[in-house]
C-alpha positions as CSV (number, residue, x, y, z in Angstrom):
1,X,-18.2,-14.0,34.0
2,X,-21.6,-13.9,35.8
3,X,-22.2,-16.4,38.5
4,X,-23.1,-19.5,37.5
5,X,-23.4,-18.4,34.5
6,X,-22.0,-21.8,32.3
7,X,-18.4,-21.1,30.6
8,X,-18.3,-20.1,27.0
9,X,-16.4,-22.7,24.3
10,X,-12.8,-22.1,23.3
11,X,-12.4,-22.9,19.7
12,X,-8.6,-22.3,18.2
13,X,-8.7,-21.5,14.4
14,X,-5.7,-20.6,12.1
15,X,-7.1,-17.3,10.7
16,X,-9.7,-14.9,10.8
17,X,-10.7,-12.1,8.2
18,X,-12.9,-9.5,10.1
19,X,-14.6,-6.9,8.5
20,X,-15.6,-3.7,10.3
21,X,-18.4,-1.6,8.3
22,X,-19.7,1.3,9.2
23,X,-20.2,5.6,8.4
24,X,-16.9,7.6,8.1
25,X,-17.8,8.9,11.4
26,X,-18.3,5.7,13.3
27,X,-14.3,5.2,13.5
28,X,-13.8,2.1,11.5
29,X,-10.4,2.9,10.6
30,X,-9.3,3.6,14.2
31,X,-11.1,0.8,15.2
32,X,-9.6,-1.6,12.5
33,X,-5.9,0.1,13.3
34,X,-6.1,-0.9,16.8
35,X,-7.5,-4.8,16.4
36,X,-4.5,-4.8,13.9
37,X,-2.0,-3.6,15.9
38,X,-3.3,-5.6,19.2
39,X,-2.9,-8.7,16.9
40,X,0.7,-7.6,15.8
41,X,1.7,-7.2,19.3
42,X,0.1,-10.7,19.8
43,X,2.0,-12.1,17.4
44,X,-0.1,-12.9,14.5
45,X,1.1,-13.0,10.9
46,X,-1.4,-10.1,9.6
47,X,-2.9,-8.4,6.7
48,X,-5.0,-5.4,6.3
49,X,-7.3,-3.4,3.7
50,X,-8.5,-0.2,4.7
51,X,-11.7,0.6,2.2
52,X,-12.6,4.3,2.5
53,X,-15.6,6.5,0.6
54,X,-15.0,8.6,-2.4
55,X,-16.9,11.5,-1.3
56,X,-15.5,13.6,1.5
57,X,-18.6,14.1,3.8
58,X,-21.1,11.6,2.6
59,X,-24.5,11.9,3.9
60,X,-24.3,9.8,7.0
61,X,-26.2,6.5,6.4
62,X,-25.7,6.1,2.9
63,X,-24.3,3.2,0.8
64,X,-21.9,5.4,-1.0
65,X,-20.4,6.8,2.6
66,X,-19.8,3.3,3.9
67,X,-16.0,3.6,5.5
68,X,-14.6,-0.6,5.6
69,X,-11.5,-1.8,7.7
70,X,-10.8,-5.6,7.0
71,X,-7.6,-7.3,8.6
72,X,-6.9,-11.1,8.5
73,X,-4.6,-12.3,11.1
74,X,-3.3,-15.6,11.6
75,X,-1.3,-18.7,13.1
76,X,0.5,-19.3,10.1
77,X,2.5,-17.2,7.0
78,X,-0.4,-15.0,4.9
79,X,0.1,-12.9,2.2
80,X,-3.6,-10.9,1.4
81,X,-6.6,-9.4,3.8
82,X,-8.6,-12.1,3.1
83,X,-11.1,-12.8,0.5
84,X,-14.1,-13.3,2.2
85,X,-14.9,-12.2,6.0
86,X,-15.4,-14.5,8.9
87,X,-16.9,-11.5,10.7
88,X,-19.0,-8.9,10.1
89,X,-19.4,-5.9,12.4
90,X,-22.3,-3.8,10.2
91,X,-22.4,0.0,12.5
92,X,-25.4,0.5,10.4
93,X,-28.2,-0.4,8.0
94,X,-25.9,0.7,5.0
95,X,-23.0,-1.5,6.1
96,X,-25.3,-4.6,6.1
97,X,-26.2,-3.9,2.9
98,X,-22.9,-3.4,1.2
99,X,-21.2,-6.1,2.9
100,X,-23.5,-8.8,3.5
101,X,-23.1,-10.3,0.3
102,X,-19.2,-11.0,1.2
103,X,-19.9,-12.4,4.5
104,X,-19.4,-16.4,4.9
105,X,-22.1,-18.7,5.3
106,X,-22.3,-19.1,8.6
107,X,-20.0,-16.7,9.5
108,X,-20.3,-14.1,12.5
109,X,-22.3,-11.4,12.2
110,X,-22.6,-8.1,14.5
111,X,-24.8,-4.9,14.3
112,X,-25.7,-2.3,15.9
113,X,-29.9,-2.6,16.0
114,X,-29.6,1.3,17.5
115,X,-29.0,2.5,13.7
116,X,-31.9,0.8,12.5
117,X,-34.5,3.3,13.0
118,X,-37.3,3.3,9.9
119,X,-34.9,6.6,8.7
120,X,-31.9,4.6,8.7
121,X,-33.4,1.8,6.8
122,X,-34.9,4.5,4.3
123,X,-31.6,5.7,3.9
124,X,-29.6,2.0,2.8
125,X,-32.9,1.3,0.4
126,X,-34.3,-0.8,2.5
127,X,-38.4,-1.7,2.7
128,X,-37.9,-3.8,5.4
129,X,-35.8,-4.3,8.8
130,X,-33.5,-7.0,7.4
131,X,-32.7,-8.1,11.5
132,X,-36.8,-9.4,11.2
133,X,-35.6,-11.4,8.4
134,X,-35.2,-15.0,9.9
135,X,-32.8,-16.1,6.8
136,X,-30.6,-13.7,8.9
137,X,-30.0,-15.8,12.0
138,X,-30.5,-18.8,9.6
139,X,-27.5,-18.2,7.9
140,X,-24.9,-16.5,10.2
141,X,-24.7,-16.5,14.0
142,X,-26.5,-13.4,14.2
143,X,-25.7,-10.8,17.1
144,X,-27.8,-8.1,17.3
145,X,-27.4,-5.5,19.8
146,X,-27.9,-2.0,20.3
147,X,-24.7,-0.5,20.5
148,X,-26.2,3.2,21.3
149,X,-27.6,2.4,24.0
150,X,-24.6,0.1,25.6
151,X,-22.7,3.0,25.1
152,X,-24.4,5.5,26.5
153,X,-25.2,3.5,30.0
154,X,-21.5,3.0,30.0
155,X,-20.1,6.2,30.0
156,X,-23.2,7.8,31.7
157,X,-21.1,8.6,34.8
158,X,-18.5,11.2,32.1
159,X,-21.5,13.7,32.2
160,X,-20.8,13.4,28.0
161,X,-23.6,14.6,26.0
162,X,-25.2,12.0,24.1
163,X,-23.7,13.0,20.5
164,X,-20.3,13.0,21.9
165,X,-20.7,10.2,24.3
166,X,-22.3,8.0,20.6
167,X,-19.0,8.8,19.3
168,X,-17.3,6.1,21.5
169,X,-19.7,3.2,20.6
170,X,-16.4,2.0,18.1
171,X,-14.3,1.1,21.3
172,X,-17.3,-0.6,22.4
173,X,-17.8,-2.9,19.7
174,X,-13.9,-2.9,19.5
175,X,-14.0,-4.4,23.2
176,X,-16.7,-7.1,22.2
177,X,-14.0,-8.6,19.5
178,X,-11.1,-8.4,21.6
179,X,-12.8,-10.8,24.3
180,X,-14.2,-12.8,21.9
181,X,-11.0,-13.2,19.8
182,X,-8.9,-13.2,23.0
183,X,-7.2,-10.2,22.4
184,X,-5.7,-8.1,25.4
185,X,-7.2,-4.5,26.0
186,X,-4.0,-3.3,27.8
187,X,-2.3,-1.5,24.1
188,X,-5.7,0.1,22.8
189,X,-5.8,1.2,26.7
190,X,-2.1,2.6,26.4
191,X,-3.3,4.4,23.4
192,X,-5.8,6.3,24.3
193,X,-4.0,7.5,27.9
194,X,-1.7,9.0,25.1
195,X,-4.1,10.3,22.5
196,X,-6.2,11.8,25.1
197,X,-3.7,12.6,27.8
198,X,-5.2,16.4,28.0
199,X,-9.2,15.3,27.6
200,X,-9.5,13.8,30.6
201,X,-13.6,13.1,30.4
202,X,-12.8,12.0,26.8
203,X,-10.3,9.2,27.7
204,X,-12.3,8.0,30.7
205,X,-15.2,7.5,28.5
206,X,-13.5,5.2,25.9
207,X,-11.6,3.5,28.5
208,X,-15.0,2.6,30.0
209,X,-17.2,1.8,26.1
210,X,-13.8,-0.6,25.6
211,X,-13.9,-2.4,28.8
212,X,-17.8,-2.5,28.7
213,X,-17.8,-4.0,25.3
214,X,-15.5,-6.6,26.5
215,X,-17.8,-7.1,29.8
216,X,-21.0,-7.7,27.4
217,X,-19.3,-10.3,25.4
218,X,-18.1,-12.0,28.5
219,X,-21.5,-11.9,31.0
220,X,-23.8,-12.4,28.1
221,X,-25.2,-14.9,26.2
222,X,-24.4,-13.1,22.9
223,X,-21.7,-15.2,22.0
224,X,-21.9,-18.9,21.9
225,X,-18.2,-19.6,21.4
226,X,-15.2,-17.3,21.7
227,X,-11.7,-18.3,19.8
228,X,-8.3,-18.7,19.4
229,X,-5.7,-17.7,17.1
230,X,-1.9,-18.1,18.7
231,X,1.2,-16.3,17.6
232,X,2.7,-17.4,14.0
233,X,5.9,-19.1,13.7
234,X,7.8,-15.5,11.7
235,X,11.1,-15.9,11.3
236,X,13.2,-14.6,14.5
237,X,13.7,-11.1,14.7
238,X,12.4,-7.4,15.6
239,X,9.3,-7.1,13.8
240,X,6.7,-4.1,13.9
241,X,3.5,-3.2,11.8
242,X,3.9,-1.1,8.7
243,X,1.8,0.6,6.3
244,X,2.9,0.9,2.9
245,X,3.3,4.6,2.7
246,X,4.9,4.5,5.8
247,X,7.3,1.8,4.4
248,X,7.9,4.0,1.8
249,X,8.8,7.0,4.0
250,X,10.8,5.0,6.0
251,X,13.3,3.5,3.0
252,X,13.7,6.9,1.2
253,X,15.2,7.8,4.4
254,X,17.8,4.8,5.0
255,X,18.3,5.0,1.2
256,X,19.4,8.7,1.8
257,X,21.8,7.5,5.1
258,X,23.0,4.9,2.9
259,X,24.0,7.4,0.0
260,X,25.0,9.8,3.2
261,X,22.7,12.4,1.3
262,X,20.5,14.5,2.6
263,X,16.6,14.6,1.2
264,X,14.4,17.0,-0.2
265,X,11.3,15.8,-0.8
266,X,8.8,18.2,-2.4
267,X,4.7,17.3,-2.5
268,X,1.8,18.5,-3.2
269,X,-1.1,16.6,-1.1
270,X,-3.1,13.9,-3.3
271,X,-5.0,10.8,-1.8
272,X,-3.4,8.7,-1.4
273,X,0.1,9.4,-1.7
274,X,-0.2,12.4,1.1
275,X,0.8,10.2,4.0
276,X,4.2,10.1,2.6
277,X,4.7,13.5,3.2
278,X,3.1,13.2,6.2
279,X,5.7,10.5,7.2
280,X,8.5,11.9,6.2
281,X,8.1,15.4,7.4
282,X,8.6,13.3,11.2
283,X,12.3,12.4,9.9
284,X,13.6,16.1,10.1
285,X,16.7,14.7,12.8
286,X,17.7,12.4,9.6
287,X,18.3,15.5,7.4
288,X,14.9,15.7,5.7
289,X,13.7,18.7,4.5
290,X,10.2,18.6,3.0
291,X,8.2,20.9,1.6
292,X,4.1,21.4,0.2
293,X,4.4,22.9,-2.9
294,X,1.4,24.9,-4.1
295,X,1.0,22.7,-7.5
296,X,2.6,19.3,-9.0
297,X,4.9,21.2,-11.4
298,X,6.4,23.6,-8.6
299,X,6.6,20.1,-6.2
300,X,8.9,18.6,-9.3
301,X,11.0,21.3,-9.7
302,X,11.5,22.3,-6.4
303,X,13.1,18.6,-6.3
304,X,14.8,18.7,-9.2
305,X,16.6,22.1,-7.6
306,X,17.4,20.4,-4.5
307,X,18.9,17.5,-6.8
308,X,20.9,20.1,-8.6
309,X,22.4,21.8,-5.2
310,X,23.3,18.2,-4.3
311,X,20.5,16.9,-2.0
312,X,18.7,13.6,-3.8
313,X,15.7,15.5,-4.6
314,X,12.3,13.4,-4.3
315,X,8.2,14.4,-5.0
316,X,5.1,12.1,-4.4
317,X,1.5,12.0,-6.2
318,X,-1.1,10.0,-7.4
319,X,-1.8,8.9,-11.2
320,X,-3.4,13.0,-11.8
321,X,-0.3,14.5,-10.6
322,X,2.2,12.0,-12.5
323,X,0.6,13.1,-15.7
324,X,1.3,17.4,-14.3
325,X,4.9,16.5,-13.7
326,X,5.7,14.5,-17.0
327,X,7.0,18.2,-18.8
328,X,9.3,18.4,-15.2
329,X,10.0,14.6,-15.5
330,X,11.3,15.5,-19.3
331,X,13.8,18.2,-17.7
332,X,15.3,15.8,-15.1
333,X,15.7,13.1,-18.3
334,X,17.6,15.7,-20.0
335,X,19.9,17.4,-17.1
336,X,20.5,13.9,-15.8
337,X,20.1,14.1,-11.9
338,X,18.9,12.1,-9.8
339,X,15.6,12.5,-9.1
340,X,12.7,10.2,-7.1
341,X,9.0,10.3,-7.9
342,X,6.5,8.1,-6.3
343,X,3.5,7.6,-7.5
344,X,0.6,6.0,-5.1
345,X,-1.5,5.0,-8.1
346,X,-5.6,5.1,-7.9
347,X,-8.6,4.3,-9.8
348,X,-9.6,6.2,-12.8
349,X,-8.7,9.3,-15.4
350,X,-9.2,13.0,-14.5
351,X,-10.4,12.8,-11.0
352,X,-11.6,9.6,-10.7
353,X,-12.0,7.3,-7.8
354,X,-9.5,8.8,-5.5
355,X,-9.7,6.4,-2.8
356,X,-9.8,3.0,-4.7
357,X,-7.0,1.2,-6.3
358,X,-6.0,0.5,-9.5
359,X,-2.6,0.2,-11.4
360,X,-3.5,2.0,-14.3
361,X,-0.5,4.3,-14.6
362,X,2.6,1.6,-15.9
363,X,2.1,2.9,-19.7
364,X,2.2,6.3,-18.3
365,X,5.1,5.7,-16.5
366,X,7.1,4.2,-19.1
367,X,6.3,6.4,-22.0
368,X,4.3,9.1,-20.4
369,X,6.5,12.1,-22.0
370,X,7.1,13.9,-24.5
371,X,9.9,12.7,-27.3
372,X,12.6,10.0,-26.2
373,X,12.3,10.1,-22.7
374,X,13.4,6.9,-20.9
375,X,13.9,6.4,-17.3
376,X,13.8,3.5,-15.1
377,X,10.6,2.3,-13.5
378,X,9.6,0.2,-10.2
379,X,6.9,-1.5,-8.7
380,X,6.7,-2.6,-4.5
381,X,4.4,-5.4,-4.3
382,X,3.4,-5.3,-0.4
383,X,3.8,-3.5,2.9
384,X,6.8,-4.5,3.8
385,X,8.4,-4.5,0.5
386,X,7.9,-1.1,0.2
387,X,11.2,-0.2,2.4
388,X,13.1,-2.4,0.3
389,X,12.3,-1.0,-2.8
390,X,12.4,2.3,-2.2
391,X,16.3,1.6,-1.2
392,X,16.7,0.0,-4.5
393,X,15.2,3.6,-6.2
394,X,18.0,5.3,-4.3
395,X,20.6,3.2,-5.2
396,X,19.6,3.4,-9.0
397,X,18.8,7.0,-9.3
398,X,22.2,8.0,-7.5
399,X,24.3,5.1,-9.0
400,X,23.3,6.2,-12.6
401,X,22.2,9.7,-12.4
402,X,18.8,9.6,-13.3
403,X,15.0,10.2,-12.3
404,X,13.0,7.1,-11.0
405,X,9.6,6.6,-10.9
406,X,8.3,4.2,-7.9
407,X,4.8,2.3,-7.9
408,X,2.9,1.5,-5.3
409,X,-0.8,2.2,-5.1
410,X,-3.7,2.7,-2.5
411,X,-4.2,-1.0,-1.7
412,X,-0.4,-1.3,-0.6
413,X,-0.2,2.4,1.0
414,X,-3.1,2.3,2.9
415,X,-2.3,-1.3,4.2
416,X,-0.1,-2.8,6.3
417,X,1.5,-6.0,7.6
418,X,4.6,-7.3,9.9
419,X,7.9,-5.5,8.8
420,X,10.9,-7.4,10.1
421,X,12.6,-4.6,10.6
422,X,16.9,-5.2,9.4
423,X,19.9,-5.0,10.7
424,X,21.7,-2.0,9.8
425,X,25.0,-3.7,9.0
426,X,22.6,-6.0,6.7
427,X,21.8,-3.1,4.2
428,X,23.5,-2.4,1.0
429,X,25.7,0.8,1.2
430,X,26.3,2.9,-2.1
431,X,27.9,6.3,-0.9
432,X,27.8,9.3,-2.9
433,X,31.0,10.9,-4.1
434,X,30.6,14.5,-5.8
435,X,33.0,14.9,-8.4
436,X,35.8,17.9,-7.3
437,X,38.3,16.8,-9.9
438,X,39.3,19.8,-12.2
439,X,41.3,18.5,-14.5
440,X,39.8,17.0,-17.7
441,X,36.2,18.3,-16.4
442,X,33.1,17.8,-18.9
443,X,29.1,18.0,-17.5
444,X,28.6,15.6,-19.8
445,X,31.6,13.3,-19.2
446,X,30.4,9.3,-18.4
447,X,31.6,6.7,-16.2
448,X,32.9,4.0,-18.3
449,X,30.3,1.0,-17.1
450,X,27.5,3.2,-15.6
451,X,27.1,5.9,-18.6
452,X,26.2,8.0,-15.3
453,X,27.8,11.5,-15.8
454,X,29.5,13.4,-13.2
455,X,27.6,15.4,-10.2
456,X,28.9,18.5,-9.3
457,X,27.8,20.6,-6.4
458,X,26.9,24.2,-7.6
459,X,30.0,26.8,-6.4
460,X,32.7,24.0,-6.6
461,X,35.4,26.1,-7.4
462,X,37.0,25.3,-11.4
463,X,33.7,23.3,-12.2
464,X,31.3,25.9,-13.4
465,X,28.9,24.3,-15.9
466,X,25.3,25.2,-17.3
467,X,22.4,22.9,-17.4
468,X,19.4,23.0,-19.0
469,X,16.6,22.0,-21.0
470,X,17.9,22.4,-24.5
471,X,19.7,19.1,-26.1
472,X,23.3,18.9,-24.7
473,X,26.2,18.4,-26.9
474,X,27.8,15.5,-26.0
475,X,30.6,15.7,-23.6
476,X,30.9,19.9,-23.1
477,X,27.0,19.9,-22.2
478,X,26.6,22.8,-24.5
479,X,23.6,23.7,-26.5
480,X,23.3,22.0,-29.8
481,X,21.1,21.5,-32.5
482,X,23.7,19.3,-34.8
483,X,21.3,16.3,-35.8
484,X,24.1,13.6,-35.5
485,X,24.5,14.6,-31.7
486,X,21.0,15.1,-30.7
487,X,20.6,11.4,-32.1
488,X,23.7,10.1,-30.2
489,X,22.3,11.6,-27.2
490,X,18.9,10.1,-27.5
491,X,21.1,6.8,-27.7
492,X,23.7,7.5,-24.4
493,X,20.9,7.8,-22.4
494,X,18.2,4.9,-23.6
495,X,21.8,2.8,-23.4
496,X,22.6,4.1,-19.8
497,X,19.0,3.2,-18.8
498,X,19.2,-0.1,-20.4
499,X,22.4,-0.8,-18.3
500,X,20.8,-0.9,-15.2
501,X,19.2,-4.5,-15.8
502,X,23.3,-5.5,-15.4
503,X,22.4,-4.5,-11.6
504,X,19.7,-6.4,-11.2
505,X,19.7,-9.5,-9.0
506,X,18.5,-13.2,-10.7
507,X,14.9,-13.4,-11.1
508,X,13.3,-16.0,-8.4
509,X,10.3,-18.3,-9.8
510,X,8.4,-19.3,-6.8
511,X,6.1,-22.8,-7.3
512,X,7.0,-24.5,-10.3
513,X,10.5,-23.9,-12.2
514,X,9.0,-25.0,-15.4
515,X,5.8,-26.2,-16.9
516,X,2.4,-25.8,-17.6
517,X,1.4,-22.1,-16.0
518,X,3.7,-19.2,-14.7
519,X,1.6,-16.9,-13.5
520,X,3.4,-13.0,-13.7
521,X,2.2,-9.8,-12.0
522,X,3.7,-6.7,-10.7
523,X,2.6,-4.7,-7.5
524,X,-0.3,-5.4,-5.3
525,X,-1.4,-8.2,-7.3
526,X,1.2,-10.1,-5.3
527,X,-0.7,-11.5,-2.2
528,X,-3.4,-12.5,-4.3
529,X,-1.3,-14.4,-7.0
530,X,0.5,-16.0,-3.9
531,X,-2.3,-17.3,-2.2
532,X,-3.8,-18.9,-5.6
533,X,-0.9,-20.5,-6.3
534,X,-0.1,-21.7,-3.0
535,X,-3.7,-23.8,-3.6
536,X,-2.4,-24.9,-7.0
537,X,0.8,-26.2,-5.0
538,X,-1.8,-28.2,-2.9
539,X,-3.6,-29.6,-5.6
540,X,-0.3,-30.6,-7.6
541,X,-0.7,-28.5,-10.4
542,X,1.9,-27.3,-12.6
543,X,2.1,-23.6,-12.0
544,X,5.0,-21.2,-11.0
545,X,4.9,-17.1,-10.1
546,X,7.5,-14.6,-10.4
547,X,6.9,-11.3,-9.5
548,X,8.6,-8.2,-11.4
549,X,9.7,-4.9,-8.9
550,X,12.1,-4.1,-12.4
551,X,9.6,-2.4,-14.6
552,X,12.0,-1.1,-16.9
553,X,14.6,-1.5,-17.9
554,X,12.7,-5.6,-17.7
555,X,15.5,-8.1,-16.3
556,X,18.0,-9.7,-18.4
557,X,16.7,-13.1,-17.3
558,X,13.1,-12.5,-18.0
559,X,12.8,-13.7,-21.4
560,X,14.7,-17.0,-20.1
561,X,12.1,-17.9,-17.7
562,X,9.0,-17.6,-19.9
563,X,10.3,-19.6,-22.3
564,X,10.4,-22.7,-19.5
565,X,6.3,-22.8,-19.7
566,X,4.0,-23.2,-21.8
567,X,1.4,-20.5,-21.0
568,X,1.7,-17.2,-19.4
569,X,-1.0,-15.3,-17.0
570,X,-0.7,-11.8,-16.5
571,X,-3.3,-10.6,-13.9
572,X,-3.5,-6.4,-13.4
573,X,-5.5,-3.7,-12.3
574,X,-5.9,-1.9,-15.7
575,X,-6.4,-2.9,-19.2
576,X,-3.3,-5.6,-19.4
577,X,-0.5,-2.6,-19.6
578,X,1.9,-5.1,-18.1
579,X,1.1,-7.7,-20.6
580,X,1.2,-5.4,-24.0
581,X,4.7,-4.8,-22.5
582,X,5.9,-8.4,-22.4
583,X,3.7,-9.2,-25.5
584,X,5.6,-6.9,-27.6
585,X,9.0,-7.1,-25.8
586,X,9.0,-11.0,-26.0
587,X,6.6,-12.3,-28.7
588,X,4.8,-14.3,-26.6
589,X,1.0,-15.0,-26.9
590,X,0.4,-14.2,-22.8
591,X,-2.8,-14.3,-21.3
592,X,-4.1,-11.2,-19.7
593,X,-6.5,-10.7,-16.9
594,X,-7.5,-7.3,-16.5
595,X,-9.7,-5.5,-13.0
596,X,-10.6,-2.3,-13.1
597,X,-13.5,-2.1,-9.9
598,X,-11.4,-0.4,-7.9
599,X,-10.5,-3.7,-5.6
600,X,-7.6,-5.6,-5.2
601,X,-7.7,-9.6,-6.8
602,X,-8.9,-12.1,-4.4
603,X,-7.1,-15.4,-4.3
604,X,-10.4,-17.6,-5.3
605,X,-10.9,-15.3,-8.7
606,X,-6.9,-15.9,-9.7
607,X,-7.2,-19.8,-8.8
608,X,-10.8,-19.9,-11.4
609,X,-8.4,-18.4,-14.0
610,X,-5.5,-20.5,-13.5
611,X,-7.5,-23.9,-13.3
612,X,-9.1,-22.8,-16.5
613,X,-6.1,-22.0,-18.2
614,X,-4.7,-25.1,-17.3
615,X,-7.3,-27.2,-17.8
């Protein structure tokens, strides 16, 4: 601090949502990674929702190339990014304009003036410079400052040029909101020694834009108060952050110890389920082989060979490439091997909006192939969950010898959250045992309780056997056209299918046991529903939430619990898929609420539509 200069208010909050805004080029991701994962470190509970532009290389300075990061972190247990931000950091007059109208009243609000050149403002569709607008500084605590030029006086001594030396004004601003949220510069510091360990005139000038940013905010009078958050009260234990796809990545794997299996997991890149490739292709030292297919169809069928040689044979996509491998999908129904497909759902038919979420692909899921095709179906719902569920896809698909498709979508991928990270001795164990007996052998053959027939490693001596597409005759696994058969085959495997539901652990209603409301969701609508009906706990109102990861076959229990209240909410990112479902399963009159923007829920809409409901 500058002499004499008078010291600046601490103010301790519970949470903050911040919201960094700017051009795909200006590093918002990066920028947003590291404030997240300086907070994790700090100990904050912590959410995060990355927001990136549909168009590959948008012209810079336009509202449809705006690149968002937000991340909520907190003193106490959280469950969603936040609805609205507490902080704004707009890199440009585009990211002022498309966030603005989120911002809280009052809330704290950062930009970069050095972007607001008349061209600039042309650009965003502005007439006016909005920073000459005294409603600005009216209604937010307004900190204008031009970010260019900070930057390039604080890495003047690098001998950067000035496009490349621009290109670190992100750890600048980055700098500014650790001091003023108390965060430590020490791991963003460690990370870039690492990143740019060979570039040595590159890391010196981002070390310097991050520790001048932090230097402005201090010696200035930019900020009139700087804050607070302290560690939240987690449960004891190892925890690091996770993304989603990551999580993903990372159970497939332990599943596969856990069945002592190795994995073959064949992709073909699609936003945003590539990262799960890109993950797991780091895992080679746990037996994982993976491989970029050329199309969706080869990527299938590449897994369902490794399946058949005896690996457990996985592929990832997005809602596009789910609908390529359905004919593939059919195959793996018929030969009945295990097989794992995760699909990293996003907004849209045909191509879409590849970057935005939706969960528009259940129906397709469930019945998206051709004849009688059934398989089960799961959903994670955050993060963190994501490990945990894509264990319980192993455990199915090998337990009962089928193909699984796993939900998630780009809301959970792309974000992340603490991941307490379990002991190993804590995780369920479900070995695979080839079969090797001769005697008595049929393909076709079931396990008494399971329906599950045997798996046989190709070139076991005495255990020769043909699979195919063709319907099998029961048993032998020959071809058959006998009408009688085909129909009891349709039946063995909707019935071996329907068994897994005997698996399944008892359904947990979280709120409210019985009453009024239970609101019910699947996948990412999860933080959101929690939040609202947290605030319905607070206001004593009679509302429960249970959250389904079984898609199909739907629990046992299910039709139980709705039963106990009196109205049922369904909130989804499609056109109420989920609730036709339970409508038609369960005859009851449930109430859907259906968002297709290509955003997640927020907590505030989900509370107006419970109130009104029970009202």
């Amino acid at each position: 601090m500058a002499p004499n200069q008078p010291e600046i208010p601490l103010q301790h909050l519970d949470e903050v949502v911040i919201r960094f805004a700017g051009d795909s080029g200006d590093g918002m991701q990066l920028t947003g990674n590291q404030f997240t994962e300086t907070s994790a470190l700090f100990g904050n509970d912590l959410a995060t929702f990355p927001d990136y532009p549909a168009e590959i290389r948008a012209p810079v300075g336009t509202l449809f190339g705006v690149s968002g990061f937000q991340v909520r972190f907190a003193a106490k247990d959280i469950h969603t990014p936040g609805d609205r931000p507490d902080v704004l950091v707009a890199m440009n007059p585009a990211a002022l304009k498309v966030n603005l109208g989120e911002l809280k009243e009052g809330g704290l609000l950062i930009v970069n003036r050095g972007n607001f050149s008349p061209r600039d403002l042309a650009k965003a569709h502005y007439d006016h410079n909005p920073l000459d607008d005294e409603k600005l500084a009216e209604n937010y605590q307004l900190v204008a400052i031009d970010l260019n030029e900070a930057t390039l006086k604080a890495v003047e001594s690098t001998g950067l040029s000035n496009k490349d030396a621009l290109r670190c004004k992100n750890l600048l601003a980055l700098g500014m909101l650790y001091y003023a949220y108390g965060r430590p510069l020490a791991h963003t510091e460690d990370w870039l020694k690492k990143k740019f360990a060979s570039k040595p005139q590159i890391l010196e000038a981002n070390l310097l834009a991050l520790r001048a940013g932090a230097a402005i905010a201090e010696n200035s009078e930019l900020f009139k108060v700087v804050y607070q958050v302290n560690p939240a009260p987690l449960p004891t234990g190892t925890y690091r952050n996770i993304g989603g796809n990551q999580g993903l990545a990372m159970g497939l794997v332990a599943g596969c110890q856990l069945a002592k299996l190795p994995l073959f997991y064949g992709s073909y890149p699609i936003t945003p389920a590539s990262d799960v490739l890109h993950a797991l292709a780091r895992y080679k030292n746990y037996g994982v082989t993976t491989f970029q297919a050329e199309d969706e169809i080869a990527a299938i069928c590449s897994a369902i060979g490794a399946s058949y040689a005896g690996s457990l044979g996985m592929t990832g996509t997005s809602g596009p490439g789910l609908a390529l491998k359905a004919e593939a999908l059919g195959l793996a129904v018929m030969v009945e091997l295990p097989l794992i497909v995760v699909d990293v759902q996003r907004a849209g038919p045909s191509t879409g909006m590849p970057t935005k979420t939706e969960q528009a692909d259940l129906l397709q899921a469930l019945f998206g192939r051709n004849s009688e095709a059934p398989l089960p179906v799961l959903a994670t719902s955050t993060p963190a969950d994501c490990f945990a569920t894509a264990l319980e896809a192993v455990r199915i698909a090998t337990t009962y010898m089928t193909p699984v498709v796993l939900l998630s979508d780009g809301y959970i991928g792309n974000g992340s959250e603490p991941f307490r990270v379990p002991a190993i001795e804590t995780l369920p164990s479900f070995p695979v045992r080839f079969h090797t007996e001769r005697e008595g052998f049929l393909p076709y053959q079931r396990d008494d309780q399971s329906l599950a027939r045997p798996w046989v490693i190709p070139g076991t001596p005495g255990l020769e056997h043909r699979i195919g597409g063709l319907e099998k005759e029961d048993g032998t696994g020959n071809v058959s056209y006998d009408p009688a058969n085909h129909e009891r085959m349709v039946m063995l495997r909707e019935e071996k299918v329907a068994r897994i539901a005997e698996s399944y652990p008892p359904l947990e209603v979280y709120g409210e046991q019985q009453g009024e409301v239970l609101v019910l969701g699947w996948g990412s609508t999860y933080g959101a529903i929690r939040g609202a009906v947290n605030r319905c706990q607070d206001a004593n109102l009679s509302v429960g939430m249970l959250h389904l990861r079984h898609i199909w076959p739907l629990p046992k229990d299910l039709g139980d619990i709705l039963q106990r209240f009196k109205k049922i909410m369904i909130p989804e990112l499609n056109r109420n898929q989920l609730c036709r479902l339970i409508r038609s399963e369960y005859l009851v009159d449930a109430v859907s609420i259906p968002l297709v923007q290509g955003r997640p829920f927020t907590s505030t809409e989900l509370l107006g539509h419970i109130q009104d409901l029970h009202a």
